[in-house]
N, C-alpha and C positions, 0 to 999 in steps of 0.2 A: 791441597785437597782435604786434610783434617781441619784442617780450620771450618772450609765449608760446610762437613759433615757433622762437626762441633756446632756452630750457627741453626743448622737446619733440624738437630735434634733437640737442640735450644726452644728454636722455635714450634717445634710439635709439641714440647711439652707444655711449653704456656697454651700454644691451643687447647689442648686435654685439660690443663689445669683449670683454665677460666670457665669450662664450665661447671666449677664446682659453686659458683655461683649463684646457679643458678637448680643441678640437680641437688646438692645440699638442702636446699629448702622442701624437696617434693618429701623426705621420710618422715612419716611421724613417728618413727622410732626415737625416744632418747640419744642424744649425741653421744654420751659414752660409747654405747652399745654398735652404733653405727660404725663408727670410728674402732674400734675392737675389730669388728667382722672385713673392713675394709684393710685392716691390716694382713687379719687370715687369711684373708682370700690371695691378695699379693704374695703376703708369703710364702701360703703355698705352692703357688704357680713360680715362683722364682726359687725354690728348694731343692730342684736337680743341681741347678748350677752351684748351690749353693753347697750340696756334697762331694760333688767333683772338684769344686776349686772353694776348701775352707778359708773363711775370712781370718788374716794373719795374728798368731793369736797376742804380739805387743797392740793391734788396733782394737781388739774389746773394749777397753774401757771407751774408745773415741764413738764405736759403734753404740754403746750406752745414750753417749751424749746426745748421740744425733734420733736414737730412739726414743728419748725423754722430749726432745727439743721440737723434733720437726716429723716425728712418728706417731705421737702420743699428747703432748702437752697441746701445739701451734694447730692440729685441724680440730680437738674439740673446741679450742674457744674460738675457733673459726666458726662451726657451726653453733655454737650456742649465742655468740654473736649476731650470724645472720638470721636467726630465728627473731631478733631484735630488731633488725633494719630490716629496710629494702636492699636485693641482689644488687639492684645497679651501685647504690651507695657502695655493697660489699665489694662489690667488684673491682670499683674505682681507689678504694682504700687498698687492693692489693699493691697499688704502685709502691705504699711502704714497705715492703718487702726486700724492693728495689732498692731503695733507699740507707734500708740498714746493712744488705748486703755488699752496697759499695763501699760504703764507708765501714765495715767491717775489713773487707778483701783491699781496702787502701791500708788499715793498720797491719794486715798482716803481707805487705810489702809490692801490691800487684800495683803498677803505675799505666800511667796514660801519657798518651804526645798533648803539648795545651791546647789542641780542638777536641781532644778526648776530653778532660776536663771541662772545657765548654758544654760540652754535648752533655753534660753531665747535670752539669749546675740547669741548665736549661729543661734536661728532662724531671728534677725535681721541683724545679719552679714550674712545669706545664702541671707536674701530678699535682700541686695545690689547685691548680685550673680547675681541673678537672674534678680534684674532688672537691669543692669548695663550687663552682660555679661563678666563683667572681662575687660571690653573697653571704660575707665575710656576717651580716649582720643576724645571718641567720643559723651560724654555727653553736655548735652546744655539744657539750662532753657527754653524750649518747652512751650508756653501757657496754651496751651494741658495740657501735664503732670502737671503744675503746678497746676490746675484748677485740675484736679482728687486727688491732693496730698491735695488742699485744702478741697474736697471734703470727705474725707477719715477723716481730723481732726475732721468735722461734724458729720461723723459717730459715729468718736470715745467718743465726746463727748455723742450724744442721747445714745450711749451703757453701759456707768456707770449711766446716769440719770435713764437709763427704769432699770438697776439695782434693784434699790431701786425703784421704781413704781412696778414692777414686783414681789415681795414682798411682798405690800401692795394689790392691785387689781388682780383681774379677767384678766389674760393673753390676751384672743382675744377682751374683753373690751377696754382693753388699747390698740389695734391694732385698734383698729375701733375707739379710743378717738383722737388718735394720725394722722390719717388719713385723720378724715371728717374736723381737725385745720385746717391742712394743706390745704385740698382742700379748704376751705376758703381763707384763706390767698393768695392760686395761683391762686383763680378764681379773686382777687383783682387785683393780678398781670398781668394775661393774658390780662385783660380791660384796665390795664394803656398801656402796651406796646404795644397792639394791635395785640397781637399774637390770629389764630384761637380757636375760643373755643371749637372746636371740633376737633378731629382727621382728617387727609384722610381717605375715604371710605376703599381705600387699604388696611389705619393700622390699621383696626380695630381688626383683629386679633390677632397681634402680641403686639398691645395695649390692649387688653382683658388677654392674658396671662404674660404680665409684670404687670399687674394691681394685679390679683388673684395669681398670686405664685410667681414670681419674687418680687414681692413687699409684698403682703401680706400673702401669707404662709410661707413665708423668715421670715417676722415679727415677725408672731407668732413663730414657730419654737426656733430662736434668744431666744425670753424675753424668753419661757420655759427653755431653754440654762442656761440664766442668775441667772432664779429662783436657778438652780438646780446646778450649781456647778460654780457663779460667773464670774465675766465680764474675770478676769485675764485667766482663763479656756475655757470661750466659744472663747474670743478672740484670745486662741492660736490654736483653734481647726479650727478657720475661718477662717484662712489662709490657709485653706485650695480649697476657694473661688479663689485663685488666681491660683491655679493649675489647676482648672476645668476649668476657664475664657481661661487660655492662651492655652490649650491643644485644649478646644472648637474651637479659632479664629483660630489654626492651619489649623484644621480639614475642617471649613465654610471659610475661607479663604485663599487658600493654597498658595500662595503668604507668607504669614507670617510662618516663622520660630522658631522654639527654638532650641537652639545648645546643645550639649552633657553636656557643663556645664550646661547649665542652668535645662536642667531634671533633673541633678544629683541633684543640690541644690534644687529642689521643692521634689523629694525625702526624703533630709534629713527634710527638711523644716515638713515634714509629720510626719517624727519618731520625730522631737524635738517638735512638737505640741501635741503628745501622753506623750511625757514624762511629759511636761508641764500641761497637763490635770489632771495628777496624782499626782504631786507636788506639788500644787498650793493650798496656803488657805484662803478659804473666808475672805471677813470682818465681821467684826462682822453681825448678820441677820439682814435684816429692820422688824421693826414693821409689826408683820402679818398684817394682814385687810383683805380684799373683794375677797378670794381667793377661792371662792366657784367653779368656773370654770375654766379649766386650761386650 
């Protein structure tokens, strides 16, 4: 049954996530700025749990990393990236995500049955499909993209740290620990660079709902993910983030495209993220701790 519950919070989160694809693009606020307030807002909605159950105080510094990594550094150049491309492109570029988190969650000792591994190699060989179109001739190192590709490693890193964070602590604790670093750290940043420290009156809505679910019930969601059946699992399941992302910016911007191959391989990309889900085995457990709320 946690297996299940791991899978299926997997899966909400990539839901929620992918449309950051696509509500990303709607602020014309400065990305710094955006990214600040999306922290705040998370943070403070996850800051009861966060005083009733404190994040253990040897995991600080790991709570840093992951606030650096996957709080603060990985969605601004997320968004300043997709201010470069197209959503679907950005969308389709999330599968690296995937990519670095398995092969991160493989050096830090999580293994597979050999149809796990199959499933594997295949769901990285569909994301070139997919991002690529099979029209190799028309590739080019995009700022854009490059800037979402580096954003993505970001990810993949905070996704094996909150691994073993997620283990030890209180789930929406470590969402709200991980948060209010961050909003630290950007509200430093926004004063040097001199970006608004507040949103447009405009984006206050669409910054309200990146803050509280794009951001932080994604979060939560995620580390539940991770508790329950490991980075290697949650990460193949969240590729499924890029299916919903590019289907999303079809739909809100019909301008943009996906061709017959490219459905076809987020398709398969679906069935080898199930297989993967099922194949895949943990690293050994982290040291329980402060796991009184999930």
């Amino acid at each position: 049954m946690s297996a299940l519950r791991g899978a299926a919070a997997a899966g909400a989160s990539a839901a929620l996530f992918g449309s950051l694809a696509v509500l990303g693009k709607l602020p014309a606020t400065p990305p710094f700025t955006v990214v600040l307030w999306m922290n705040v807002l998370a943070g403070v909605a996850f800051l009861p749990f966060l005083l009733r159950h404190p994040v253990a105080r040897r995991d600080l510094p790991l709570v840093a990393v992951i606030a650096v990594c996957g709080g603060s550094l990985a969605p601004v150049l997320y968004l300043v990236g997709l201010s470069m491309t197209s959503s679907v492109t950005a969308a389709l570029l999330l599968t690296t995500e995937a990519g670095f988190t398995l092969l991160i969650a493989f050096a830090l000792r999580e293994r597979a049955s050999p149809r796990g591994y199959v499933a594997m190699a295949g769901m990285l060989l569909l994301a070139v499909v997919v991002a690529t179109n099979l029209d190799f001739t028309a590739l080019s190192l995009a700022v854009g993209n490059l800037l979402i590709v580096a954003a993505t490693l970001g990810w993949g890193i905070d996704n094996n740290v909150s691994r073993v964070l997620s283990g030890r602590n209180a789930v929406p604790a470590l969402v709200a620990a991980k948060c209010l670093v961050a909003s630290a750290l950007l509200a430093v940043v926004v004063a040097v660079t001199g970006s608004p420290p507040l949103p447009l009156a405009a984006d206050l809505p669409v910054v309200l709902v990146l803050g509280l679910l794009v951001h932080g019930t994604a979060i939560w969601m995620f580390y539940l993910g991770l508790r329950e059946i490991g980075a290697m699992r949650t990460g193949a399941i969240f590729t499924l983030s890029a299916v919903v992302g590019a289907v999303a910016g079809v739909i809100v911007f019909p301008g943009q495209v996906l061709s017959v191959v490219q459905v076809a391989a987020g398709a398969g990309m679906i069935g080898l993220a199930l297989v993967l889900s099922r194949e895949a085995r943990d690293a050994p457990a982290p040291e329980n701790g402060n796991t009184a709320s999930r």
